[in-house]
N, C-alpha and C positions, 0 to 999 in steps of 0.2 A: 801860255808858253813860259817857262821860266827861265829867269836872268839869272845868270850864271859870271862870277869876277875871277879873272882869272890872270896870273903873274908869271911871265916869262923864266923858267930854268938855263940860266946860265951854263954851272956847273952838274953836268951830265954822273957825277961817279956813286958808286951805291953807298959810300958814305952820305954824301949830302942829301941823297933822297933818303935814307935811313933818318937822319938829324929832321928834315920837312915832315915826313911822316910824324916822329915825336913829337914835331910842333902844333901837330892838327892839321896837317894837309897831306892833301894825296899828288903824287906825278903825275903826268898826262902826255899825251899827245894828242897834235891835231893836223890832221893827215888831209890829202885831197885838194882839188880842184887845180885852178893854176899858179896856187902860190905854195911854193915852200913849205916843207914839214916844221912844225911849230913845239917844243919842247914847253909846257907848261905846270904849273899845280895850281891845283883850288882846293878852296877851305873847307873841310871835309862837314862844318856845318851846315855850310850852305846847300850841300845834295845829300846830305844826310837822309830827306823827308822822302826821297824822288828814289834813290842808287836801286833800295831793295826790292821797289815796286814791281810787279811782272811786266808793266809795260816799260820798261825803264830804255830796252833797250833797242824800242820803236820808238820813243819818245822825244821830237822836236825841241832842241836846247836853246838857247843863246846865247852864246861865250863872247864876253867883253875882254880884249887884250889891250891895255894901252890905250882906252880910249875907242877901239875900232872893233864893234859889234860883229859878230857872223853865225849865222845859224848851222850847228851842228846837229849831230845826232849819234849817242854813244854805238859803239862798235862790238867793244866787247872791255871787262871786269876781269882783274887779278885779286883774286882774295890770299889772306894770307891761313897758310893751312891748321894752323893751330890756332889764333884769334878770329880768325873767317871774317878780320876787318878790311877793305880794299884800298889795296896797294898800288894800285896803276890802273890810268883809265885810258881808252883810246877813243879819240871823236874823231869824224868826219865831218867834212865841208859839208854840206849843202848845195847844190851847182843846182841853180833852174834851168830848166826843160830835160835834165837829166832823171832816169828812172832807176830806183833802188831796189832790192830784194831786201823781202824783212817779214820775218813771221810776226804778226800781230794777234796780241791774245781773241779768244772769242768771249762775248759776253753775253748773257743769257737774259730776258727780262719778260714779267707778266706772269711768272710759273703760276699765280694763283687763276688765272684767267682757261688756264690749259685743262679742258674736261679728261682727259688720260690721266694727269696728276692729284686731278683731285678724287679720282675713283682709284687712285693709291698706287698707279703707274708712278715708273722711275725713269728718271731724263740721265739717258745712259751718253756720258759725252765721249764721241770718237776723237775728235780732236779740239783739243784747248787750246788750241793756234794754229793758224792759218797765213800761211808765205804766201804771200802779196806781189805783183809786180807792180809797186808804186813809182809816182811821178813823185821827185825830189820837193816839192812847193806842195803836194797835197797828201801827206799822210797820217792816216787814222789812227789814234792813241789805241783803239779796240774796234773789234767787229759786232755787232748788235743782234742777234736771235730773236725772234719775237717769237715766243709759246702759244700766242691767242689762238683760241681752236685748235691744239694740236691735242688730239686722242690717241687712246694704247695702238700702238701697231704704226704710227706717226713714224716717217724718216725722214728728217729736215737735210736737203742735199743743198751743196751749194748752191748750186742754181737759184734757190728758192732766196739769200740770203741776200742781201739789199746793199750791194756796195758803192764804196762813193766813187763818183765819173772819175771814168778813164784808168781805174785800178782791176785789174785782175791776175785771178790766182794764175800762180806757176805750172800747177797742172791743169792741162789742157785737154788730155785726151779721157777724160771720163767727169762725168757728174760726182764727183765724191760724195762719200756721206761726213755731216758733224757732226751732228747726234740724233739718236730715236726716243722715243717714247714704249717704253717696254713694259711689258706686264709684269706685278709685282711678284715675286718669286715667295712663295708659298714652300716653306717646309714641313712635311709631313714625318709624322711621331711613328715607329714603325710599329706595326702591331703586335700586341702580345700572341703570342702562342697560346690556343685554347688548350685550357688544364686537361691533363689525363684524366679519364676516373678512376678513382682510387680503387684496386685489387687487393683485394683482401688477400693477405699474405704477402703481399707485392715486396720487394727487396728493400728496406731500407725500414719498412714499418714497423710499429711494434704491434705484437701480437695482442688482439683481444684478449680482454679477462677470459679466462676458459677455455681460452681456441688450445693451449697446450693441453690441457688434459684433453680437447676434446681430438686433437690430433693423434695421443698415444692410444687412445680407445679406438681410431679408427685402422692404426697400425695393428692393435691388438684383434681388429676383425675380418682385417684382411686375413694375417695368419691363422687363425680358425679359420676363414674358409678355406683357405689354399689346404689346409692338413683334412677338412674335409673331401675335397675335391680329389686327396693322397689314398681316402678310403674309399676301396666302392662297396655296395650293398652285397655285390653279389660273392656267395659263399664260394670259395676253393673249390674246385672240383673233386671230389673224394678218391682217394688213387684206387682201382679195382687191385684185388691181392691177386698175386702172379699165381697162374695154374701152376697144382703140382702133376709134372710130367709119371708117368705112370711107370711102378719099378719094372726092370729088364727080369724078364726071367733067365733063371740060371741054367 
């Protein structure tokens, strides 16, 4: 758990918190239980290591004020939009026997132990965090996965997944899935179109040595046969000469 020091804000206006910030701290608040909302800043060294972490914001704190320890847990981060440095933090109390909502990251471990993974399956993750109904005194930085034995076609459902007493998830009414083990996706190269065969004269080619001449010669035999085929053997009919009708007598 880390120790966190932390100094009472007096003056609440956004000049002073602008001047703290310049100095290396950030404002805060510390909200909850049955004491009084608490205006604070810490030194932005000291949670430097922790703020950007994914589990940062399940993460079990210690805030010392004046002397008088309590266990928080951040709420939620203002970054500033242009530096994306943070600007304001909010914690909550801590109340034992009280139970909190909190997504906590999932963590995966073993993957080399996992026979799907190592015949080149992919650990397809459905959800990289998991909202929790925790008790205020016992919550988990992360959720733990074990891959051992998990083969292609593998769906690791909650159910299956090992949490610590007396926490459970928020959804209630189905066995959710976190992640599967999925067979590796294979891209295939489309196939070439098998070549034409090359036609002789075919549109775009160029003509063999000789196919011109041998082309105009075959023009030039078509038309001798067509002028043949114009002639036929058989001779004209020879015209018989017209009877001379025989003179009238007078």
């Amino acid at each position: 758990m880390s120790n966190l020091k932390a100094t009472k804000r007096e003056n609440l206006s956004s000049g002073s918190n602008n001047k703290l910030r310049a100095e290396g701290f950030i404002p805060a608040i510390l909200y909850g239980g049955n004491n009084p909302n608490l205006n604070i800043s810490i030194n932005k060294k000291e949670i430097a290591n922790i703020i950007n972490s994914e589990t940062f914001l399940s993460k079990v704190l210690e805030i010392e004020v004046d002397g008088k320890k309590e266990k928080v847990i951040p709420r939620d981060v203002s970054f500033h939009v242009v530096s994306e440095e943070p600007i304001h933090i909010d914690f909550m109390r801590i109340v034992s026997g009280k139970k909190i909502i909190l997504e906590i990251p999932v963590k995966f471990i073993n993957h080399p132990d996992s026979p799907g993974l190592k015949r080149g399956g992919v650990l397809n993750i459905v959800r990289r965090k998991v909202e929790l109904n925790c008790p205020a005194e016992n919550i988990p930085d992360e959720i733990i996965v074990d891959l051992t034995g998990t083969d292609i076609g593998t769906s690791i459902k909650i159910s299956s997944v090992k949490l610590p007493e007396n926490i459970k998830p928020t959804i209630t009414d189905r066995d959710f899935v976190v992640a599967t083990v999925a067979a590796p996706t294979i891209i295939k190269e489309p196939e070439k179109p098998a070549e034409d065969t090359a036609v002789e004269g075919a549109e775009g080619e160029a003509p063999a040595e000789g196919s011109e001449v041998s082309a105009k010669e075959g023009e030039a035999t078509k038309k001798d046969e067509k002028g043949k085929e114009g002639t036929s053997d058989k001779k004209p009919e020879d015209k018989k000469p017209a009877e001379k009708k025989p003179a009238e007598k007078k």
